[in-house]
LUMLUMDREN-2810 file (N, C-alpha, C; in Angstrom, 1 decimal):
<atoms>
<atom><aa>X</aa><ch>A</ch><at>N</at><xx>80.5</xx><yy>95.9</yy><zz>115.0</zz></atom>
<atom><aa>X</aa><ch>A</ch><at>CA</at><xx>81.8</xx><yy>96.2</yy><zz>114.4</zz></atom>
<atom><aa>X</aa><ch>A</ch><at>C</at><xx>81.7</xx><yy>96.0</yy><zz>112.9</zz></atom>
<atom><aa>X</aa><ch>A</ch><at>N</at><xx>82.4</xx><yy>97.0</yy><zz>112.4</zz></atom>
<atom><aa>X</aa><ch>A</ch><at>CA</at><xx>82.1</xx><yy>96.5</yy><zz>110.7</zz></atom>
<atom><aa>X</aa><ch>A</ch><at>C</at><xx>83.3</xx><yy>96.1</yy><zz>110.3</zz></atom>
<atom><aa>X</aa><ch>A</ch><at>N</at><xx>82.7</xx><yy>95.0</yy><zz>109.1</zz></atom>
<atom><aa>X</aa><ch>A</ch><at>CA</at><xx>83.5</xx><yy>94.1</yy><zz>108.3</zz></atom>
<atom><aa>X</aa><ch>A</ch><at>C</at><xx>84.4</xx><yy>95.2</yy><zz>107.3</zz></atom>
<atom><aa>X</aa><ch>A</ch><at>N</at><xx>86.0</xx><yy>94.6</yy><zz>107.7</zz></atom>
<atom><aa>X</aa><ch>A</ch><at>CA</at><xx>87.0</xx><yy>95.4</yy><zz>106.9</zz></atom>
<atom><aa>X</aa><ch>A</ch><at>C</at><xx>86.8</xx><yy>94.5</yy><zz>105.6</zz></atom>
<atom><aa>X</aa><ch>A</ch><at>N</at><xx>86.8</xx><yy>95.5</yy><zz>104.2</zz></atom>
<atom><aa>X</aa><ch>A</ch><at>CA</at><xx>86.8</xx><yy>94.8</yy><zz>102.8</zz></atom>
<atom><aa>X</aa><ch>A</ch><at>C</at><xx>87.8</xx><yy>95.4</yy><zz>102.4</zz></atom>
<atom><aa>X</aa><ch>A</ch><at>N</at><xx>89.2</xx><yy>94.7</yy><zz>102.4</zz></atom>
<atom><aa>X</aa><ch>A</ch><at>CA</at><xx>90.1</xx><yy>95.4</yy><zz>102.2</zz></atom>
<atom><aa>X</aa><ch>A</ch><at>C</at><xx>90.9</xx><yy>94.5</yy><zz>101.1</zz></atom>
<atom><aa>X</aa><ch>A</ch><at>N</at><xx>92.0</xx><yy>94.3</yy><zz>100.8</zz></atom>
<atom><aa>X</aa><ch>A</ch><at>CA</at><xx>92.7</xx><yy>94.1</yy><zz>99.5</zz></atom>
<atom><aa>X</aa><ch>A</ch><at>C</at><xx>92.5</xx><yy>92.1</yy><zz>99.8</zz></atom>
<atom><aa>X</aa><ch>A</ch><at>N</at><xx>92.3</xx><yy>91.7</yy><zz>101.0</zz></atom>
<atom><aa>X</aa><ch>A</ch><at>CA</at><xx>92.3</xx><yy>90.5</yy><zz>100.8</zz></atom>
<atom><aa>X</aa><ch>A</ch><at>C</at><xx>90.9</xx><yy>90.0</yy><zz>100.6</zz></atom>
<atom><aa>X</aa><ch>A</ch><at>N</at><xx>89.4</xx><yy>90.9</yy><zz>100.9</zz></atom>
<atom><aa>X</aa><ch>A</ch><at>CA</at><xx>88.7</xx><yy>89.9</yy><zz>100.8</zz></atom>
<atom><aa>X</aa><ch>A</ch><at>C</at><xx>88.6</xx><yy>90.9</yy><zz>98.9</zz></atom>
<atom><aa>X</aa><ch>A</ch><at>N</at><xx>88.9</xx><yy>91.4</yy><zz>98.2</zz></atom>
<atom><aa>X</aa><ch>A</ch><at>CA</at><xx>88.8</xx><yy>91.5</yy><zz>96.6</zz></atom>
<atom><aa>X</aa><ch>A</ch><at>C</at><xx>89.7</xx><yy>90.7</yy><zz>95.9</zz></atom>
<atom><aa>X</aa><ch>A</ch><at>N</at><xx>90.8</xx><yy>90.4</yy><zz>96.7</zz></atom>
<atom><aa>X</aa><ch>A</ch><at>CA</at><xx>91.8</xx><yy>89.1</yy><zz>95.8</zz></atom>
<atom><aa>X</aa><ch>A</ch><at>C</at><xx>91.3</xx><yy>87.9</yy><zz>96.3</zz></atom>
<atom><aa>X</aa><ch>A</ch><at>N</at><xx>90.5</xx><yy>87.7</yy><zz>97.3</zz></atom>
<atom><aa>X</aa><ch>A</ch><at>CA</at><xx>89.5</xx><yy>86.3</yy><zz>97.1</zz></atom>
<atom><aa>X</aa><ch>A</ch><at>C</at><xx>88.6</xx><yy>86.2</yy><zz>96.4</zz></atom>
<atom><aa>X</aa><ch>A</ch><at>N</at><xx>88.0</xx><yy>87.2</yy><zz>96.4</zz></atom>
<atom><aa>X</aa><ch>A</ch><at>CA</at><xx>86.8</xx><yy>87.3</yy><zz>95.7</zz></atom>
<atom><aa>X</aa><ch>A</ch><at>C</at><xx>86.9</xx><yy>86.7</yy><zz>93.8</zz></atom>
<atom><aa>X</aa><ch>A</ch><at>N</at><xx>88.6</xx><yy>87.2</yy><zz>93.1</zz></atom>
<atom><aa>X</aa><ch>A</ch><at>CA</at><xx>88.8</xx><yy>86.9</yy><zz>92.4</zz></atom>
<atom><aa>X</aa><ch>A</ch><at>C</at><xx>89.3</xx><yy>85.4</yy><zz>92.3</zz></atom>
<atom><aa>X</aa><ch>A</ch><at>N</at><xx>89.9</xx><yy>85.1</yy><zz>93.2</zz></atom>
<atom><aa>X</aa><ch>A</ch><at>CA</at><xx>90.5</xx><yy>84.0</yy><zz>93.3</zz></atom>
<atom><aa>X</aa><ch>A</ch><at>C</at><xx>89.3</xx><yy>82.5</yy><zz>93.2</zz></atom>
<atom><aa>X</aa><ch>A</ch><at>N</at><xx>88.3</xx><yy>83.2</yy><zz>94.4</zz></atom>
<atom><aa>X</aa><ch>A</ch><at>CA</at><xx>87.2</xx><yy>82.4</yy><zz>94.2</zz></atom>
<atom><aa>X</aa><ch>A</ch><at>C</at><xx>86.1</xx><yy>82.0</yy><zz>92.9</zz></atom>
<atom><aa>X</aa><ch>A</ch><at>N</at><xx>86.1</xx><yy>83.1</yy><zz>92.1</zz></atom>
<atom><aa>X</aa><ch>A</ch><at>CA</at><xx>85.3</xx><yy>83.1</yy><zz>91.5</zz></atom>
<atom><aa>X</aa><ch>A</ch><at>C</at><xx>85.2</xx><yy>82.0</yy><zz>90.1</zz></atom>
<atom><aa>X</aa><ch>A</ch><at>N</at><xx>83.9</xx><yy>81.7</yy><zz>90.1</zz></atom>
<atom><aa>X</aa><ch>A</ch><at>CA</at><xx>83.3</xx><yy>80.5</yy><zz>89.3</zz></atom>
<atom><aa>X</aa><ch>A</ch><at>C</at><xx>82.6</xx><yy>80.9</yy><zz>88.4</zz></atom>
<atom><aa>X</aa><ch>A</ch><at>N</at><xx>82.8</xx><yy>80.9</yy><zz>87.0</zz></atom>
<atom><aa>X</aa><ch>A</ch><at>CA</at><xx>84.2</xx><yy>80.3</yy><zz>86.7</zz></atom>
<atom><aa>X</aa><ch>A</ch><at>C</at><xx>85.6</xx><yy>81.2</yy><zz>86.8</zz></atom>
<atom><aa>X</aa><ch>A</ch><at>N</at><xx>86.4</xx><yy>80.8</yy><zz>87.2</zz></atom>
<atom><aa>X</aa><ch>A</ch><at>CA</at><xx>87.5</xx><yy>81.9</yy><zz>87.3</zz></atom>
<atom><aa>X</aa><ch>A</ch><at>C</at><xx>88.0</xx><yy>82.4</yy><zz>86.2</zz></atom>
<atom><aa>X</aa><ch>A</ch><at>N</at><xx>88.5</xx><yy>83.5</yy><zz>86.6</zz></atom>
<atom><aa>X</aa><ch>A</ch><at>CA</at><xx>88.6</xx><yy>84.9</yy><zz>84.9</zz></atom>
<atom><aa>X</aa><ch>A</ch><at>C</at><xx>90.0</xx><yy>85.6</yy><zz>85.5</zz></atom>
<atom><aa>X</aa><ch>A</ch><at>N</at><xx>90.6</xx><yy>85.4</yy><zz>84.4</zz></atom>
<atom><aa>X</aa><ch>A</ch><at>CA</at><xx>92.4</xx><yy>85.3</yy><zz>84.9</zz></atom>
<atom><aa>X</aa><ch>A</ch><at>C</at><xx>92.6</xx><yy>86.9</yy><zz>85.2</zz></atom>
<atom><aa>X</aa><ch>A</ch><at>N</at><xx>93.3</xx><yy>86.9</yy><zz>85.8</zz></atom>
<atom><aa>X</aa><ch>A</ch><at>CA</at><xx>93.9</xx><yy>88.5</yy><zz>86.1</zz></atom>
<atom><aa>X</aa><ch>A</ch><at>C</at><xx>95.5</xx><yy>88.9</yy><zz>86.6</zz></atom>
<atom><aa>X</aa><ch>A</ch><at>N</at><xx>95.4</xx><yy>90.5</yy><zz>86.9</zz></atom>
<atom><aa>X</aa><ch>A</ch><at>CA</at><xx>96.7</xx><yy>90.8</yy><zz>86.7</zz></atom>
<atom><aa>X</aa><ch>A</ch><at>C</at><xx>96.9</xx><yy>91.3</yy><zz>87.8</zz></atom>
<atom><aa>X</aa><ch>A</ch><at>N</at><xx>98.0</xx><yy>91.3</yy><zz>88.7</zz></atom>
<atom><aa>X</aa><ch>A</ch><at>CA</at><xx>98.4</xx><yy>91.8</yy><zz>89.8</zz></atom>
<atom><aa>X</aa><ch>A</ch><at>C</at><xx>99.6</xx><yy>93.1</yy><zz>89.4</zz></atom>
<atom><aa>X</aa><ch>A</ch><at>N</at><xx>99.0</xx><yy>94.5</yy><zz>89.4</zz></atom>
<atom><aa>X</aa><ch>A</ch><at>CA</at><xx>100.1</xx><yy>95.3</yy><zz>89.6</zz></atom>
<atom><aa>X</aa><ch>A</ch><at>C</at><xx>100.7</xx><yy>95.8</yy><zz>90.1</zz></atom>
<atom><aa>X</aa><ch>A</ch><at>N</at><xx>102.1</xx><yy>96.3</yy><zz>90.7</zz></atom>
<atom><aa>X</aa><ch>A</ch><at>CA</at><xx>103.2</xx><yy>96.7</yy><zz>91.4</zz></atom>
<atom><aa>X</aa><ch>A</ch><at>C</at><xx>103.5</xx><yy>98.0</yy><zz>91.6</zz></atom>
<atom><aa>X</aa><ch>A</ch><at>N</at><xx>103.8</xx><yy>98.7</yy><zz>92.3</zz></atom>
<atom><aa>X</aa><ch>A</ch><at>CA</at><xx>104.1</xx><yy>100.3</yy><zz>92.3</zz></atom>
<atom><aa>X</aa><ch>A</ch><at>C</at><xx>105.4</xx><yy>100.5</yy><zz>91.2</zz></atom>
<atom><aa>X</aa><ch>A</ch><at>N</at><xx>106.1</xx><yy>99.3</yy><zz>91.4</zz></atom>
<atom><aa>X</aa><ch>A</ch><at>CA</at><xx>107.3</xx><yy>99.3</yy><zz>90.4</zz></atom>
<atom><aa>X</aa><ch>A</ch><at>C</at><xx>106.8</xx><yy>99.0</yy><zz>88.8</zz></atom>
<atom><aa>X</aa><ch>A</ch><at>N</at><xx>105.6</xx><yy>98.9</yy><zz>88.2</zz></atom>
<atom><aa>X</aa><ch>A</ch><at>CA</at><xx>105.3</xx><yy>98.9</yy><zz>87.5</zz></atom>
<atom><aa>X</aa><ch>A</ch><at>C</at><xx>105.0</xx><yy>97.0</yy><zz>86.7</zz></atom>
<atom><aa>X</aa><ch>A</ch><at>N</at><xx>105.3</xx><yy>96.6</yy><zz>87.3</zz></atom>
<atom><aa>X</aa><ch>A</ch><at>CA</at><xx>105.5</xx><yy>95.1</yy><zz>87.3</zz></atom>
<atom><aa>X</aa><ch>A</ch><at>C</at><xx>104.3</xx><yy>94.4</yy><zz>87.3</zz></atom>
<atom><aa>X</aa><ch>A</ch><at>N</at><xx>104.1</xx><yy>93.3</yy><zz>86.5</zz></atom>
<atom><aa>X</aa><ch>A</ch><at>CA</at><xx>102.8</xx><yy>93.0</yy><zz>86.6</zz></atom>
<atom><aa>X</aa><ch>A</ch><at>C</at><xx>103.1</xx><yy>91.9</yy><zz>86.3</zz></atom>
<atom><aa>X</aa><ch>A</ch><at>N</at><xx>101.8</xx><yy>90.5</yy><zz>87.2</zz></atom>
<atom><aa>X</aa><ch>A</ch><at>CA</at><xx>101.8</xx><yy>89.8</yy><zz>87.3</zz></atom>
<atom><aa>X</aa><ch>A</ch><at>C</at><xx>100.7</xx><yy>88.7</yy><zz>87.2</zz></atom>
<atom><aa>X</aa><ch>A</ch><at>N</at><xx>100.6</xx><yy>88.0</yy><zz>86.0</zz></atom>
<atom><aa>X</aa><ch>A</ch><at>CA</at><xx>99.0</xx><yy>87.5</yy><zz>85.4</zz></atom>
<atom><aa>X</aa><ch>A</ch><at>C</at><xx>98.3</xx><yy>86.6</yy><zz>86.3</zz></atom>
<atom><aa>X</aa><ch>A</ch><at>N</at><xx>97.7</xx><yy>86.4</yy><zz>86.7</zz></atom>
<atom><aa>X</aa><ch>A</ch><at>CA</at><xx>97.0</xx><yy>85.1</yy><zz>87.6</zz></atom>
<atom><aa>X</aa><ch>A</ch><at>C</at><xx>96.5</xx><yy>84.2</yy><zz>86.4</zz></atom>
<atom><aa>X</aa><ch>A</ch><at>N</at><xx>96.5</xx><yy>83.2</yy><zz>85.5</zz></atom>
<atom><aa>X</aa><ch>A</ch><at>CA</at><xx>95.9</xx><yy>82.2</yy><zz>85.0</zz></atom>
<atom><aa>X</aa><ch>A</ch><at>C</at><xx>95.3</xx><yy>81.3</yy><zz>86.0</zz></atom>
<atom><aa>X</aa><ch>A</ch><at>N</at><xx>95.8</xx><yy>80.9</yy><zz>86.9</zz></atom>
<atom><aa>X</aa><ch>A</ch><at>CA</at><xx>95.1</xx><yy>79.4</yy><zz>87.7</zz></atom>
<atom><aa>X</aa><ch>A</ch><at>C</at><xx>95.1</xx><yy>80.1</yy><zz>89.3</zz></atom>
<atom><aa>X</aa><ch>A</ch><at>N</at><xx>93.9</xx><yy>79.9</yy><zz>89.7</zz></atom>
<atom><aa>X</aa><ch>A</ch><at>CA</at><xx>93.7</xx><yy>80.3</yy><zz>91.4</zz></atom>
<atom><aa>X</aa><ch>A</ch><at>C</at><xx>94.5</xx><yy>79.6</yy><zz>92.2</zz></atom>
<atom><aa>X</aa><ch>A</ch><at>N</at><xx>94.9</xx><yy>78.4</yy><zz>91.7</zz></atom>
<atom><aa>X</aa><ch>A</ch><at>CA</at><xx>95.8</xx><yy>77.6</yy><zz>92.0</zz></atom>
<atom><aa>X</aa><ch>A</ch><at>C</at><xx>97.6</xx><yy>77.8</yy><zz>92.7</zz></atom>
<atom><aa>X</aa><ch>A</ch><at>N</at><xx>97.6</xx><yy>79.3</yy><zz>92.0</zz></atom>
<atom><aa>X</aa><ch>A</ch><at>CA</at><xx>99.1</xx><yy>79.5</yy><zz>91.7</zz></atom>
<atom><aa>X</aa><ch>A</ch><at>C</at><xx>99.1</xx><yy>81.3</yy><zz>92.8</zz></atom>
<atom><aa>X</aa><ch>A</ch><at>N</at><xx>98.5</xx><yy>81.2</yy><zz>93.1</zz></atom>
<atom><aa>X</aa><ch>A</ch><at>CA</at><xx>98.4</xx><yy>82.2</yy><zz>94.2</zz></atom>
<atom><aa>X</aa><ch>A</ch><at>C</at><xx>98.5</xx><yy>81.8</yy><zz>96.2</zz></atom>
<atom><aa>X</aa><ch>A</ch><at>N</at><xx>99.5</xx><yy>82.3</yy><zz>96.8</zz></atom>
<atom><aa>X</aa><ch>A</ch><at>CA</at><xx>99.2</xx><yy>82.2</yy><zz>98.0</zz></atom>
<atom><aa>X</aa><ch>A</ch><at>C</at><xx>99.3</xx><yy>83.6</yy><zz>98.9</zz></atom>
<atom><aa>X</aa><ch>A</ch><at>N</at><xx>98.5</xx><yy>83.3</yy><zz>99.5</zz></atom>
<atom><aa>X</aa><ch>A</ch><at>CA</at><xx>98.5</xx><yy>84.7</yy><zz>100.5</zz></atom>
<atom><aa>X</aa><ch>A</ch><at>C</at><xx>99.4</xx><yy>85.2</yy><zz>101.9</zz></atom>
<atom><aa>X</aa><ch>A</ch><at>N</at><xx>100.5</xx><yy>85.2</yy><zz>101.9</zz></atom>
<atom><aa>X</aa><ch>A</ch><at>CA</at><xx>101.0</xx><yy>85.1</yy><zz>103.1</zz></atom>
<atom><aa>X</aa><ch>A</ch><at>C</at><xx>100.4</xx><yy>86.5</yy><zz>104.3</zz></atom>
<atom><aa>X</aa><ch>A</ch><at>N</at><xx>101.1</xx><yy>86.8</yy><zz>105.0</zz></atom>
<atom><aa>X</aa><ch>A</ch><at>CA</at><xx>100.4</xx><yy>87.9</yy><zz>106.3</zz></atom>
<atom><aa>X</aa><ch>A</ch><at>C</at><xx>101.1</xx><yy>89.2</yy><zz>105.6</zz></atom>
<atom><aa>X</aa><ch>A</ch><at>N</at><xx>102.6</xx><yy>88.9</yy><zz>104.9</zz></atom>
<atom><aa>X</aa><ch>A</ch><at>CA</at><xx>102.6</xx><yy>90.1</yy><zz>104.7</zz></atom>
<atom><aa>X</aa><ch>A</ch><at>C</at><xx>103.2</xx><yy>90.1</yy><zz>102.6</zz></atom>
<atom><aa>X</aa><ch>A</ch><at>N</at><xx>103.2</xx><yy>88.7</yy><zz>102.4</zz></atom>
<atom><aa>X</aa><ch>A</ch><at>CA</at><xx>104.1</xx><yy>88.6</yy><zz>101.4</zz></atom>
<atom><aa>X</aa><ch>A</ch><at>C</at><xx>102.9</xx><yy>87.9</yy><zz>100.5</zz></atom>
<atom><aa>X</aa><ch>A</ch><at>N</at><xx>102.6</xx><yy>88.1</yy><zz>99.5</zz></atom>
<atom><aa>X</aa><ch>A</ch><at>CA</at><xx>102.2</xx><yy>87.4</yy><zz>98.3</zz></atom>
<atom><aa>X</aa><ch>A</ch><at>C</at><xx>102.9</xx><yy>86.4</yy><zz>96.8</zz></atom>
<atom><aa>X</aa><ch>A</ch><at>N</at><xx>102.4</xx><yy>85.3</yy><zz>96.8</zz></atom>
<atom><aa>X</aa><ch>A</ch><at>CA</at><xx>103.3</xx><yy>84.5</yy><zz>96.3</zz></atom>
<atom><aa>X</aa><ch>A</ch><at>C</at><xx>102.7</xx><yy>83.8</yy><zz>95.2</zz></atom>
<atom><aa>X</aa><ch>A</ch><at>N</at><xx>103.1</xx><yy>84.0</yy><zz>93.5</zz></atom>
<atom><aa>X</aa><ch>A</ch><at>CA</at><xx>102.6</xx><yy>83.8</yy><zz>92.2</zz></atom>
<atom><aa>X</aa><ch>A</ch><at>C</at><xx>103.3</xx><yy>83.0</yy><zz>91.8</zz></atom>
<atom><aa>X</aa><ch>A</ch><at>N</at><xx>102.9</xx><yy>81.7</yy><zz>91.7</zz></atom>
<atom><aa>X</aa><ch>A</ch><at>CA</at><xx>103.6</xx><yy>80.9</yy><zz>90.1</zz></atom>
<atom><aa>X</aa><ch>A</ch><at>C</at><xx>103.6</xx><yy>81.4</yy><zz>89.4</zz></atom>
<atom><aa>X</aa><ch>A</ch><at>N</at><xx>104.7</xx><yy>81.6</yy><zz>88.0</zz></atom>
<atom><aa>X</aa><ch>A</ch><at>CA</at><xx>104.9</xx><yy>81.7</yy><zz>87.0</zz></atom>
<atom><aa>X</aa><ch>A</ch><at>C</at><xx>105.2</xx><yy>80.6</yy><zz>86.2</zz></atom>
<atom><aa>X</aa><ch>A</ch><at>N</at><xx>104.7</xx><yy>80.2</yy><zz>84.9</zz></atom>
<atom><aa>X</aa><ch>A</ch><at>CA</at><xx>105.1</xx><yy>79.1</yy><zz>84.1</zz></atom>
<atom><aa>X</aa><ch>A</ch><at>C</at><xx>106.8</xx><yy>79.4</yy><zz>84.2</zz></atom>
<atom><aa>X</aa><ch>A</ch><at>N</at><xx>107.2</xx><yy>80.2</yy><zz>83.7</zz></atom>
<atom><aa>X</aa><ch>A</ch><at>CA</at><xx>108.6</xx><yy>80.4</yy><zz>83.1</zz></atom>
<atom><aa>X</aa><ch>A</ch><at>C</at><xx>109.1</xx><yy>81.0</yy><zz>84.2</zz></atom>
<atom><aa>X</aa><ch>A</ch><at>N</at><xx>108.9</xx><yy>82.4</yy><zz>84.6</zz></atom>
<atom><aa>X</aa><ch>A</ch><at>CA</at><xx>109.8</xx><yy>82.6</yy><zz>86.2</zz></atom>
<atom><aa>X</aa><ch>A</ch><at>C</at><xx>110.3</xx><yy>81.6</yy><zz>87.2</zz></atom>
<atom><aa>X</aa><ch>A</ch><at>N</at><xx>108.9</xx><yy>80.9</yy><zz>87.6</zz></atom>
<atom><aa>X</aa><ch>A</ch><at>CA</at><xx>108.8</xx><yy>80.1</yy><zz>88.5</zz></atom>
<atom><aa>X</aa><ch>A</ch><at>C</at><xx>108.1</xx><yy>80.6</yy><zz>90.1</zz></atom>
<atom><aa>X</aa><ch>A</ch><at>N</at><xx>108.7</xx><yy>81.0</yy><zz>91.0</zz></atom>
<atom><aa>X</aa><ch>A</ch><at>CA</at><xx>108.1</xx><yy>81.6</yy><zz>92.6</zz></atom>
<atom><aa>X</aa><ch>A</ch><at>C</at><xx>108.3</xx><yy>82.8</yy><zz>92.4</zz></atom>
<atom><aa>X</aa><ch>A</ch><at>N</at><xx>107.2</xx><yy>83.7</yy><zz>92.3</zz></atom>
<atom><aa>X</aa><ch>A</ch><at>CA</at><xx>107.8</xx><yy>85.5</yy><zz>92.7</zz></atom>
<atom><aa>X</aa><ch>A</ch><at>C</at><xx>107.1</xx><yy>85.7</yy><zz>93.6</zz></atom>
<atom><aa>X</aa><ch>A</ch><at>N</at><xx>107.4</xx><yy>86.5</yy><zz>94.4</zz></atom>
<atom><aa>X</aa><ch>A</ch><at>CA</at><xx>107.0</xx><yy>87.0</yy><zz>95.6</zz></atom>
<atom><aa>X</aa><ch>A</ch><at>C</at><xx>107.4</xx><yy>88.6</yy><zz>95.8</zz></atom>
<atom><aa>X</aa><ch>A</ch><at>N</at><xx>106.1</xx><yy>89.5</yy><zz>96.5</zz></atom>
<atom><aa>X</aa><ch>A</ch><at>CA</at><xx>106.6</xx><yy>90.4</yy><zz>96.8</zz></atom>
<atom><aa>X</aa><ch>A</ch><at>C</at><xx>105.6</xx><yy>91.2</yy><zz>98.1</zz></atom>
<atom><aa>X</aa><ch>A</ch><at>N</at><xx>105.9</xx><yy>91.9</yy><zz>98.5</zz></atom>
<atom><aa>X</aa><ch>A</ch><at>CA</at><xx>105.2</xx><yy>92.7</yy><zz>99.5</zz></atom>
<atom><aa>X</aa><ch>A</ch><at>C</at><xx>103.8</xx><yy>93.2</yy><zz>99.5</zz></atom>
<atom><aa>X</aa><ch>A</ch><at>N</at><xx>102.6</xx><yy>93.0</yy><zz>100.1</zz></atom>
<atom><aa>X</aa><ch>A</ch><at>CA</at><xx>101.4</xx><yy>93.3</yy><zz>100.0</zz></atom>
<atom><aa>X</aa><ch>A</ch><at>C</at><xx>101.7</xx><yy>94.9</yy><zz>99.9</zz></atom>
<atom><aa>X</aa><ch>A</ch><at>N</at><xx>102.2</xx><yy>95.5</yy><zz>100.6</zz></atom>
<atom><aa>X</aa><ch>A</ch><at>CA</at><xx>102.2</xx><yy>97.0</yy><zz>100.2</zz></atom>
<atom><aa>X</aa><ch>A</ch><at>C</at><xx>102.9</xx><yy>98.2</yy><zz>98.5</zz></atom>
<atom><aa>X</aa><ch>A</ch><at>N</at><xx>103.2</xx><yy>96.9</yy><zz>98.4</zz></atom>
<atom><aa>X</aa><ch>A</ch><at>CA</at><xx>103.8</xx><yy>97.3</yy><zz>97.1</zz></atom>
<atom><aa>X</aa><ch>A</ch><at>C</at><xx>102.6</xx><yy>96.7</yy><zz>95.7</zz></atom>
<atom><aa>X</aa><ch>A</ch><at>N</at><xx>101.7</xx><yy>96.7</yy><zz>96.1</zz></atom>
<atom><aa>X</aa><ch>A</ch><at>CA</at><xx>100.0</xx><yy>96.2</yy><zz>95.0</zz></atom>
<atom><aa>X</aa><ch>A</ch><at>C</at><xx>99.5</xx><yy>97.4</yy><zz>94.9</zz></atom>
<atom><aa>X</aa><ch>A</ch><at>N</at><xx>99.5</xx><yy>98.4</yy><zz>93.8</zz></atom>
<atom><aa>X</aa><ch>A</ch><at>CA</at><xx>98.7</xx><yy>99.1</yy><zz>93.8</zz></atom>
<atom><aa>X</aa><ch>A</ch><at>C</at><xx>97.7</xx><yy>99.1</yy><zz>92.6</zz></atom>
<atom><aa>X</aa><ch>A</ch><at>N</at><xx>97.2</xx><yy>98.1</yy><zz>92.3</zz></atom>
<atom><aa>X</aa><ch>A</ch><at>CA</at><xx>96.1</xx><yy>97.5</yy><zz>91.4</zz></atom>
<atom><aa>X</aa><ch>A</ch><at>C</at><xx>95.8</xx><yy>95.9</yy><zz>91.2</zz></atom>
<atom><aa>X</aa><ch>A</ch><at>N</at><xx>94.4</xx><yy>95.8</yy><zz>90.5</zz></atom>
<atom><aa>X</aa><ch>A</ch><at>CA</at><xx>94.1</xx><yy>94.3</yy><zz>90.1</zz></atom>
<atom><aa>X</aa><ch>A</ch><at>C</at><xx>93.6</xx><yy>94.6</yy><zz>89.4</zz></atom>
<atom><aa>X</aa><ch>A</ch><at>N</at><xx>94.0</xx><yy>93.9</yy><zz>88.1</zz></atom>
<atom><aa>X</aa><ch>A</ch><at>CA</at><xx>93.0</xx><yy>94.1</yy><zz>87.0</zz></atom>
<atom><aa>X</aa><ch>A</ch><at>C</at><xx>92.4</xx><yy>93.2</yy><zz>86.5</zz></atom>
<atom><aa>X</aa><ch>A</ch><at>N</at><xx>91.3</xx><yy>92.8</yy><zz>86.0</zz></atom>
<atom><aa>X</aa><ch>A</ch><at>CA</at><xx>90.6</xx><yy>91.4</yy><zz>85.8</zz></atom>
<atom><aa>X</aa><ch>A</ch><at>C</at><xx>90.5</xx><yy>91.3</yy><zz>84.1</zz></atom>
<atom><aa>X</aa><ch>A</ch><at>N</at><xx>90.8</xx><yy>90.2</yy><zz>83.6</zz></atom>
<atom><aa>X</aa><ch>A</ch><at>CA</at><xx>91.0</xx><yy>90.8</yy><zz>82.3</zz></atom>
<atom><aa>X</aa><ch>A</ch><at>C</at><xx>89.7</xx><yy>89.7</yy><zz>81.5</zz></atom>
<atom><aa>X</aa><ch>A</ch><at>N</at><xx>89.6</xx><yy>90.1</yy><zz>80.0</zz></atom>
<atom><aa>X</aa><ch>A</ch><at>CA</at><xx>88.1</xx><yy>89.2</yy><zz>80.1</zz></atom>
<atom><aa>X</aa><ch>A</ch><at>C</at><xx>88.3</xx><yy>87.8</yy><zz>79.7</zz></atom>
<atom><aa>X</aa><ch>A</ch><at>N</at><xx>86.7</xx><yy>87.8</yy><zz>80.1</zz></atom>
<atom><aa>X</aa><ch>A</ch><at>CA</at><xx>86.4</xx><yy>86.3</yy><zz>80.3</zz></atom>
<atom><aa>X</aa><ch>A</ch><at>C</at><xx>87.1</xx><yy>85.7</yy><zz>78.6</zz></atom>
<atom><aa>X</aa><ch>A</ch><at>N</at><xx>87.4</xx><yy>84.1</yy><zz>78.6</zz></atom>
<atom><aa>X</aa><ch>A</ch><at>CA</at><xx>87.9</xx><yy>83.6</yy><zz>77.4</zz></atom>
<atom><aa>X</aa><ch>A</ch><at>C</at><xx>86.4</xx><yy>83.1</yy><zz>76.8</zz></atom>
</atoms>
């Protein structure tokens, strides 16, 4: 059987990575969403869930991600 590589194992991949290199989560609605700390991401089954310093909890629909951008290293 082959291994699905689908949107969660590339948002781990970033999430994992050592040293980690901040990135951006973007929205079909145009919305975009920075990752600084791996920390502040959780993955739910159907919902994705980002700290923001200043927002606070955003959350939105895995189907509504249509990009990740990695932005460079500091």
């Amino acid at each position: 059987m082959a291994e699905e590589m689908g949107f969660d194992h590339e948002i781990l991949k970033l999430l994992d990575a050592d040293p980690f290199v901040p990135f951006v989560i973007i929205l079909s609605s145009g919305d975009r969403y920075q990752v600084n700390d791996p920390h502040r991401v959780a993955l739910g089954s159907n919902v994705i869930y980002v700290v923001q310093p200043r927002e606070g909890i955003c959350f939105f629909r895995r189907t509504q991600v249509v990009g990740v951008e990695q932005l460079s290293a500091a």
